[in-house]
C-alpha positions as CSV (number, residue, x, y, z in Angstrom):
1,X,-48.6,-36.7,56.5
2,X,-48.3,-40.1,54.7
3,X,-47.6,-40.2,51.1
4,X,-51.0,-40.5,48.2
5,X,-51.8,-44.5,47.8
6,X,-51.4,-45.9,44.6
7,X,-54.4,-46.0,41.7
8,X,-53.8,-49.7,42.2
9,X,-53.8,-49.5,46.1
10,X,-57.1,-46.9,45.8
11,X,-59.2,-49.5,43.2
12,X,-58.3,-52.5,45.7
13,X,-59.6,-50.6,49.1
14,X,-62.9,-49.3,46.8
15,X,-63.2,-52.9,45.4
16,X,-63.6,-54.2,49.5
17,X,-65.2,-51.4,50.4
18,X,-68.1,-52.2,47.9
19,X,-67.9,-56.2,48.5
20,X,-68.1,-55.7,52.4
21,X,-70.8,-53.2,51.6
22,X,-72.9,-55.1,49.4
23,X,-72.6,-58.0,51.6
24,X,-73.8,-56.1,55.1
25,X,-76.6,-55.3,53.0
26,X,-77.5,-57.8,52.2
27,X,-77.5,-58.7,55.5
28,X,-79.7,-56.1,56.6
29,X,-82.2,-56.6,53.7
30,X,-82.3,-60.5,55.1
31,X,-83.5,-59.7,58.5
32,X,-84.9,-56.2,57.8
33,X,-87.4,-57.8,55.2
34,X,-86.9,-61.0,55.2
35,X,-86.9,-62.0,58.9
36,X,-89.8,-59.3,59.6
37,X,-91.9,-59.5,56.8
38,X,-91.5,-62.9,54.9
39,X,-90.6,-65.0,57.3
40,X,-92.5,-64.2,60.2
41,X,-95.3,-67.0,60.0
42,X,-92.2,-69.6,60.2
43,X,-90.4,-67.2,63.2
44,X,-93.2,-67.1,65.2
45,X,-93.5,-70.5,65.9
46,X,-91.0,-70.2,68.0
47,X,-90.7,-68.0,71.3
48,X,-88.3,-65.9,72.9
49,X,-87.2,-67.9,76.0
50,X,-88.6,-65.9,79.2
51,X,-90.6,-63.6,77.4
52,X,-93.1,-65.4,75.6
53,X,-92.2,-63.1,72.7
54,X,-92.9,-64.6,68.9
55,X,-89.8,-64.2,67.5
56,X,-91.4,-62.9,64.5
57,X,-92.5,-60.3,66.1
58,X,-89.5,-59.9,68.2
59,X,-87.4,-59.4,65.3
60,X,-89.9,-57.0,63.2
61,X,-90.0,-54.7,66.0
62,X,-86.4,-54.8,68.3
63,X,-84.3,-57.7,66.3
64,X,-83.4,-55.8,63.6
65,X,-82.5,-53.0,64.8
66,X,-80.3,-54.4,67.1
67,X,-78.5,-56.3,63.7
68,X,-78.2,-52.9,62.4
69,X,-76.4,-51.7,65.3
70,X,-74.3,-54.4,64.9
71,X,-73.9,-54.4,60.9
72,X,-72.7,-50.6,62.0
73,X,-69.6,-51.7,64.2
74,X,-68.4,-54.4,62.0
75,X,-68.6,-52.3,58.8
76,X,-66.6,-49.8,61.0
77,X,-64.2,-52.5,62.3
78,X,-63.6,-53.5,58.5
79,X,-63.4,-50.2,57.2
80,X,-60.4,-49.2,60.2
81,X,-59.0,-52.5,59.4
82,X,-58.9,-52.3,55.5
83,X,-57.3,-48.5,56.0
84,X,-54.8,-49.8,57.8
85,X,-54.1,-52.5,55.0
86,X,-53.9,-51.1,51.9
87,X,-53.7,-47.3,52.7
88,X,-51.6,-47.7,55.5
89,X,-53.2,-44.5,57.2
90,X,-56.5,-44.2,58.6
91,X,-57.9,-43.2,55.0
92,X,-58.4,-39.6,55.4
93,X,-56.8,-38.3,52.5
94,X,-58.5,-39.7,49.7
């Protein structure tokens, strides 16, 4: 069992925790919203090579959740990797 992290160490892994958080967000709000709601005049202008998809449309029904798959692994990438870092375990005892 590895020794309690720091107050200091525990502040700095909350304080990337919430940055990387906000910012996937954001990300998702971007093509959740943005991509299949806002944007979608502009998007489908343009089609999906082979498919004849509007890519609009492609990304209000499939796109983002494909996005969110991904947004999914790399917040769980970042997360393993910033336990590692500054906890220097895998983060379970906090």
């Amino acid at each position: 069992m590895s020794s309690t992290p720091s107050p200091e160490a525990r502040a700095r892994y909350w304080r990337k925790n919430l940055s990387w958080l906000g910012g996937l967000l954001t990300v998702w709000f971007i093509v959740s919203y943005g991509c299949g709601i806002l944007f979608v005049d502009q998007l489908d202008k343009i089609r999906i090579p082979g498919t004849g998809f509007k890519l609009g449309f492609w990304f209000s029904q499939q796109g983002s959740i494909y996005v969110f798959l991904v947004l999914i692994a790399v917040y769980v990438f970042v997360m393993n990797r910033l336990d590692r870092e500054l906890l220097g375990a895998e983060g379970d005892d906090l």
